[in-house]
N, C-alpha and C positions, 0 to 999 in steps of 0.2 A: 257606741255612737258612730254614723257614717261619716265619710266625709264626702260630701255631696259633689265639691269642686274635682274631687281626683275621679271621683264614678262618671261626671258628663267628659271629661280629659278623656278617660277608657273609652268614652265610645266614639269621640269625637273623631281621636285617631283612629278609630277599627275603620269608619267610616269614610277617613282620607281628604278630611277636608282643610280647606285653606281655615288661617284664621282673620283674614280680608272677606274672603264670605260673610264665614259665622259674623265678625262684626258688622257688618251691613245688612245682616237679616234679622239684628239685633236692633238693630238702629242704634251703634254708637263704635266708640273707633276699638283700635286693637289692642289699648292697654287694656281693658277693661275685659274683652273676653280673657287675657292672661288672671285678671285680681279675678274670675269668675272661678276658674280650673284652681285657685289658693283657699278658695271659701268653703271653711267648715260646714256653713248653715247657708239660708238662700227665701230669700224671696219669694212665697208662693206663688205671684204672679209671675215673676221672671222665670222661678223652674216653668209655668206653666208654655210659658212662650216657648222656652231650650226644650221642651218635650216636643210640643210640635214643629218644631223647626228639625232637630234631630230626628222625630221620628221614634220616640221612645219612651216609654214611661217612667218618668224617675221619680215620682212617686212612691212603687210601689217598692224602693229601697228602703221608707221610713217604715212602710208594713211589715214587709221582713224583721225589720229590728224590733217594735212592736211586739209581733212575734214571739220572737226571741223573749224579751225579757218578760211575756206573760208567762213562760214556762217556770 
């Protein structure tokens, strides 16, 4: 199983961003991007929003695992 909060956390930092941004382009304040980067599972619409805000697909982290356990 992923964990989705620590895979957007990975890119967040690769990417070097405040987390005053990310909250504001999230539309909500800065505990909440911290409870985002702690969440096992997630929202399909919210990943969908963190993928285009980020610039990323995190999607296709569930494929991968999919994947994985069809083998």
């Amino acid at each position: 199983m992923i964990h989705i909060g620590s895979i957007i956390k990975e890119k967040f930092d690769e990417l070097g961003l405040s987390v005053s941004w990310f909250a504001k382009e999230l539309c909500c304040d800065r505990t909440n991007v911290y409870s985002i980067f702690k969440r096992e599972s997630i929202d399909t619409s919210l990943l969908v929003k963190i993928s285009v805000i980020l610039n990323h697909d995190f999607f296709k982290y569930y494929s991968i695992d999919l994947d994985i356990k069809e083998k």
